[in-house]
VOBALUM-361388 format. One record per residue: residue in three letters; z, y, x of N, C-alpha, C, CB in turn. Coordinates in steps of 0.1 Angstrom, whole numbers, plus 5000, padded with zeros to 4 digits. Each point is the difference from the previous one (the first is absolute). Glycine has a CB too. Layout:
BEGIN
ALAZYXZYXZYXZYX/...
//
This chain:
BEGIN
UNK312463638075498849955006499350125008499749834981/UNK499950135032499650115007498349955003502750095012/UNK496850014995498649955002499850095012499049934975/UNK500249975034499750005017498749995003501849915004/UNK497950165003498449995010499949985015499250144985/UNK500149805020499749965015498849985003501749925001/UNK497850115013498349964998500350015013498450084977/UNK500449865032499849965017500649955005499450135005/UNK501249774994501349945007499349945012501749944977/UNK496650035022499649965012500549865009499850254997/UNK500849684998500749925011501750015004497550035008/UNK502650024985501650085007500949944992499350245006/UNK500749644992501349954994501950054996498149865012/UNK501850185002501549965000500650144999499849785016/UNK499150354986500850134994499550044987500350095022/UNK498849814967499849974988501749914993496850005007/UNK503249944999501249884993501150135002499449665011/UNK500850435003501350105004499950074985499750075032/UNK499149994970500150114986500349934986498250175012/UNK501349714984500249934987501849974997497249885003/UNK503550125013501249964995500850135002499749735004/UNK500250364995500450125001499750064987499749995023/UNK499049964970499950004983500949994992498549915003/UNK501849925007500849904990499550024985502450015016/UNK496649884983499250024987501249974988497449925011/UNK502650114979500549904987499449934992501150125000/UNK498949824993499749954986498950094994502549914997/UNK496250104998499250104992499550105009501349984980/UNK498850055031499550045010498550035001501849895005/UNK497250204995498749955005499150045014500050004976/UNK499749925029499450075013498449965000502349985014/UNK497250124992498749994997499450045020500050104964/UNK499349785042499550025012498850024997501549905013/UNK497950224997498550084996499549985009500350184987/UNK499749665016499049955008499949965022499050144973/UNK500349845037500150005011500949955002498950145003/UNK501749734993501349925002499549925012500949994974/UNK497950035031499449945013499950065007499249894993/UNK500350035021498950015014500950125003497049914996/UNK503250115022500150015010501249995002498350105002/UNK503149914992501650015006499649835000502150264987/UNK499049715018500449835009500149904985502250095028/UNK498649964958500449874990499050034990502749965002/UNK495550044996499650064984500849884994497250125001/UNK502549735003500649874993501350074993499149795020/UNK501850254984501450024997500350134988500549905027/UNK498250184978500150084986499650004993500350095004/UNK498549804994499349974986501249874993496950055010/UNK503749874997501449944990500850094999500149795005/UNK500450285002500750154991499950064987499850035017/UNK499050024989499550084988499549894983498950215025/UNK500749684979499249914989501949944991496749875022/UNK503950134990501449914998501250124991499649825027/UNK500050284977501050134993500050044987499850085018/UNK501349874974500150014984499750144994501849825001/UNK497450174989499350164991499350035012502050144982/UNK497049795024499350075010498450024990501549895027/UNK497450184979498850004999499250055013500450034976/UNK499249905031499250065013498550004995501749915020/UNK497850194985498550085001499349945010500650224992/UNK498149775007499249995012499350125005499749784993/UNK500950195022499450115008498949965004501950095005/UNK497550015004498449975010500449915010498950245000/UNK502349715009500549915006499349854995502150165003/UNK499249814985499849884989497949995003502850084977/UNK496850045010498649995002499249975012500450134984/UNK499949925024499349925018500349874998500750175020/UNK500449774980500749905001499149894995502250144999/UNK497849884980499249934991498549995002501750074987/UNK498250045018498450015004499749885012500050304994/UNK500649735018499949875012500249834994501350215019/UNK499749794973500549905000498749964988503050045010/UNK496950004979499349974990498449915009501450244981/UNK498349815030498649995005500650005013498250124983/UNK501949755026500750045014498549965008503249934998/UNK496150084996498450025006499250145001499949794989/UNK500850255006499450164998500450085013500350014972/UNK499250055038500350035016500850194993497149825021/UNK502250224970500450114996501350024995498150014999/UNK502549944994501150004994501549925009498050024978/UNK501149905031501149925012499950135010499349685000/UNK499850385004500250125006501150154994497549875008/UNK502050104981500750144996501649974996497650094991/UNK502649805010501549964994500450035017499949774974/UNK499850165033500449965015500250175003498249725009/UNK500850374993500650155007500950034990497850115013/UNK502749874975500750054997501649914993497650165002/UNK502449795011501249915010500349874988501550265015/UNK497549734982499749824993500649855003498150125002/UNK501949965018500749855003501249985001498649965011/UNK502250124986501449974994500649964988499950135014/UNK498749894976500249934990499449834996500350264995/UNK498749735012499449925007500549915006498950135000/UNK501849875008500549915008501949964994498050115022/UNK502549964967500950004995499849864989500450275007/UNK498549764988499749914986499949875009498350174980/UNK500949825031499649885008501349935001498250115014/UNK503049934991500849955003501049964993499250085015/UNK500349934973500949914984498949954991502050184996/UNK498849714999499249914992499250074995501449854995/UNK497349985007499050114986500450044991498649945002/UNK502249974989500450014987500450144999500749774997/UNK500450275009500650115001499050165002502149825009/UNK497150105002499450134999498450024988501150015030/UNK498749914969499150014985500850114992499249744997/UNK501850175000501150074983499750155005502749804993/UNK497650225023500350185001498550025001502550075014/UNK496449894988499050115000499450004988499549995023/UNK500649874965499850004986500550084994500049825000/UNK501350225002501050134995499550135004502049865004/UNK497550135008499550135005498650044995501349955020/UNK497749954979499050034989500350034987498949885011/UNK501850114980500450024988501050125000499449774995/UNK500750355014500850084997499050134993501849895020/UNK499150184974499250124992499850125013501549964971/UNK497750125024499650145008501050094996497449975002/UNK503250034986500650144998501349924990497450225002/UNK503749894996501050014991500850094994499849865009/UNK500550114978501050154995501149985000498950084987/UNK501850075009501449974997500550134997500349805013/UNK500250174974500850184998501849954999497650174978/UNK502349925032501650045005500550094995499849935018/UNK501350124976500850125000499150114993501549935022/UNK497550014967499050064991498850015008501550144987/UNK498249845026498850075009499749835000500750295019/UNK497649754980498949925004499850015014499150024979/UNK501049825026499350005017498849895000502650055013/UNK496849994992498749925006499949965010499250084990/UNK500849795011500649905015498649955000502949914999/UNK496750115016499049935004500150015018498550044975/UNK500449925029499949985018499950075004499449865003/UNK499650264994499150065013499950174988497849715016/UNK502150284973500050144994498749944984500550225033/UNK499249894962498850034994499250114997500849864996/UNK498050115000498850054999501050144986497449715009/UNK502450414999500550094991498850064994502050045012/UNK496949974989498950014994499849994983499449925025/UNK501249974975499749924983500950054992499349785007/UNK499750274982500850034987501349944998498050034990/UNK503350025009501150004993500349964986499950145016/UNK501149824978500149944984500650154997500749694999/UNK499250354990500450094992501749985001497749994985/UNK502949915016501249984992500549835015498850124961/UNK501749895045500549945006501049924995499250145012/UNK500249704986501349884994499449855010500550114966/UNK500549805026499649875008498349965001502449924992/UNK497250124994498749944999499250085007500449894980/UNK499150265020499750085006499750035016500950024979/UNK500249965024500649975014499249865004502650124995/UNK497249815002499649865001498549984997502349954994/UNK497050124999499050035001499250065012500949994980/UNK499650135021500350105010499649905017502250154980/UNK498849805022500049915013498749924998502849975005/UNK496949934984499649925000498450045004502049914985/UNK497750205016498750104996499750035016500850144973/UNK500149855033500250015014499249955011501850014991/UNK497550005020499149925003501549925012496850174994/UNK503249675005500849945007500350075015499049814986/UNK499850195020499950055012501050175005497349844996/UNK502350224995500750134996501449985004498550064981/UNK502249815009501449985000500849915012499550044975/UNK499849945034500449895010499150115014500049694981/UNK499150395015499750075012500250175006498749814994/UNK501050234992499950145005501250075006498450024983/UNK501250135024500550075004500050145001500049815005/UNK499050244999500150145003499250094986500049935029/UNK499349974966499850074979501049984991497749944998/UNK503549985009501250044991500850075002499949864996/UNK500750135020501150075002499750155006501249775004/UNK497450274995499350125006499850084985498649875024/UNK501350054969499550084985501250134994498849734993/UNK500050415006501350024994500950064992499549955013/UNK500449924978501349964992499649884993501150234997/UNK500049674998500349944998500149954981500650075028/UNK499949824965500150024988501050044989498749885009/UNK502250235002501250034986499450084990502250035015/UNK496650054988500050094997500550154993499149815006/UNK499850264985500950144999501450014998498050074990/UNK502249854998501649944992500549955008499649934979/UNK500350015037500749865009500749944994500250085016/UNK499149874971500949804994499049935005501350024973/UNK497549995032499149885006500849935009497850114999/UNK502049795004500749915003499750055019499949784972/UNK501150135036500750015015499049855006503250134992/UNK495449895015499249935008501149895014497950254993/UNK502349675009501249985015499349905003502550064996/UNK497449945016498749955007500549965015498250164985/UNK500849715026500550045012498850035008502049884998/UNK497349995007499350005008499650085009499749894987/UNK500350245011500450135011501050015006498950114990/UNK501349875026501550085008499750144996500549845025/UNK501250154970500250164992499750115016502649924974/UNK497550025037499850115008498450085003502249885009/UNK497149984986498350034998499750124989499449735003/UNK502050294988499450134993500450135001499849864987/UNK500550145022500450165006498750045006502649975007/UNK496449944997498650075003499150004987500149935027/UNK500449974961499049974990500550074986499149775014/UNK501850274985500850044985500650155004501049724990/UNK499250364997500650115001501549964993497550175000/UNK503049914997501150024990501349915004498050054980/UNK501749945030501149835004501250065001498649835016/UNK502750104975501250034998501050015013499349894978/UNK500250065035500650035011499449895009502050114989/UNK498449955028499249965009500549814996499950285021/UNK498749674983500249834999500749925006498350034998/UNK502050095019501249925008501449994998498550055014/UNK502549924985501550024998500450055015500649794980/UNK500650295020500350015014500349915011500550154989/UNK499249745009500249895009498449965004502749914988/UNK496150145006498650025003499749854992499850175026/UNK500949774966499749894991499250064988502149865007/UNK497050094983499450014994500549974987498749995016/UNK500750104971501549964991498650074988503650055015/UNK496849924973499250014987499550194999501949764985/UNK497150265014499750144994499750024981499050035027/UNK500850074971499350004988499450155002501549834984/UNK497150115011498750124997500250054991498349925006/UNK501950264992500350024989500849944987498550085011/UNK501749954977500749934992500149834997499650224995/UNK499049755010499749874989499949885010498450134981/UNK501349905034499749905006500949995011497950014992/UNK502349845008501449995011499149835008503250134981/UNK496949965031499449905012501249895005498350225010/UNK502049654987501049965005499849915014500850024975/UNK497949975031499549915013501050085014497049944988/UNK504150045014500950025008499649935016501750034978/UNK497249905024499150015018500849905002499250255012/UNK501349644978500949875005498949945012501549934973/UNK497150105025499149925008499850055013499049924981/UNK501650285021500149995013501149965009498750144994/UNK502049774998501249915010501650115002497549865019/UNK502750094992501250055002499550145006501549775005/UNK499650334990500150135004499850094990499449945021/UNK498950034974499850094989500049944986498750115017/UNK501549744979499949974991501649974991497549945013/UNK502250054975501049964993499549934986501550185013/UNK499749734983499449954983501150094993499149695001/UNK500050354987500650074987500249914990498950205003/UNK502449794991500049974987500450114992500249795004/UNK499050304989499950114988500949954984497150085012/UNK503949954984500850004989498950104992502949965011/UNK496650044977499650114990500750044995498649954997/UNK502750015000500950054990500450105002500649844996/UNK500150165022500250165004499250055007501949995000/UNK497249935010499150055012501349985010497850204989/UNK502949695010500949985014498849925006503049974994/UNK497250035021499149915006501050005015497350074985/UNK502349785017500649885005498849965009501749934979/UNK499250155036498949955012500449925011499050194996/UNK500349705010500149945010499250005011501049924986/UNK499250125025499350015013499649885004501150195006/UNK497449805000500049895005500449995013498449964985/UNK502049935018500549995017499149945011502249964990/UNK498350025018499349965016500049814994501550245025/UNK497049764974500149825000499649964978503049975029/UNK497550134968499949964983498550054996502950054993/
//
């Protein structure tokens, strides 16, 4: 049984489906998407049955989704139809339009009921899966376990885990602490190339030699996996992250996807 992470797929179907079969998942499998499975690439429709349709999955809600729930919940509200819309709304928008209602209910019902955060200890190490980062500010557990850990998130202010940015990945340091058994933060909603002006300690430059965008990690604990699938072709790509070894499995997006 292996266990996988992805997050921003943005729209980008078809170099999401590239990297999953390059997985070639098995049996027991888990994958966990950390949210922005929407708005601006050409299919959100196509990655939310992906992602909802993919066995041992758990997807997160990102600030995307949240725009999303927010417009749709109140499509009277000028504020929340605005703020979904600049931040390329009508591609998810006009996707849902053009499939049954039925169908598209079930996905935004699904999409309101997704969790902010998730765990998972791999290979003895604790990871903390969520969208956007957290509030490092808040007291720590003595003793890091399921329940603990779970507490921990829960304590979290929502917004924190679906938004922040520069008080997480700017902070500095992170929760392995002194011992480093605190558990491994993996997160997207930041293009890892946004943190070469906002993070220190970064494990290497964000770009690959082909100037594509590819996973960093802040210091020990925190690994940025938002690979700029949303800036399209050239600079973007989808990650799917293995925890078992840290293989990671990339696909470029193309001209048109």
């Amino acid at each position: 049984m292996s266990t996988y992470v992805f997050s921003d797929v943005h729209g980008h179907r078809l170099p999401l489906e590239r990297a999953l079969e390059r997985v070639s998942p098995s049996e027991g499998d888990r994958f966990f998407c950390l949210g922005d499975m929407i708005d601006r690439g050409p299919d959100p429709v196509g990655v939310l049955r992906v992602c909802r349709s993919l066995p041992g999955a758990c997807a997160l809600m990102g600030n995307h989704e949240d725009l999303m729930v927010s417009c749709l919940s109140d499509p009277r509200d000028p504020l929340a139809a605005m703020n979904w819309g600049l931040n390329g709304g009508a591609a998810t928008s006009e996707g849902l339009a053009a499939i049954s209602a039925d169908e598209a209910n079930e996905l935004v019902d699904w999409v309101r009921s997704l969790p902010r955060w998730a765990q998972a200890v791999v290979g003895g190490r604790r990871y903390l899966l969520v969208h956007a980062g957290v509030r490092l500010g808040a007291r720590v557990p003595e003793a890091w376990d399921d329940a603990s850990a779970a507490a921990w998130l829960d304590a979290q202010d929502p917004e924190d885990l679906s938004w922040i940015r520069e008080e997480f990945w700017g902070a500095p340091e992170g929760l392995s602490g002194a011992g480093g058994d605190g558990p491994v933060v993996v997160a997207g909603h930041t293009p890892t190339p946004y943190l070469e002006r906002m993070a220190a300690s970064l494990d290497r430059p964000a770009l690959d030699s082909d100037g594509r965008a590819r996973m960093v990690r802040v210091g020990a604990d925190r690994w940025d996996i938002d690979c700029c699938a949303a800036g399209g072709s050239g600079i973007g790509q989808v990650l799917v992250l293995r925890l078992d070894d840290g293989e990671e499995f990339y696909e470029p997006v193309r001209d048109g996807e």
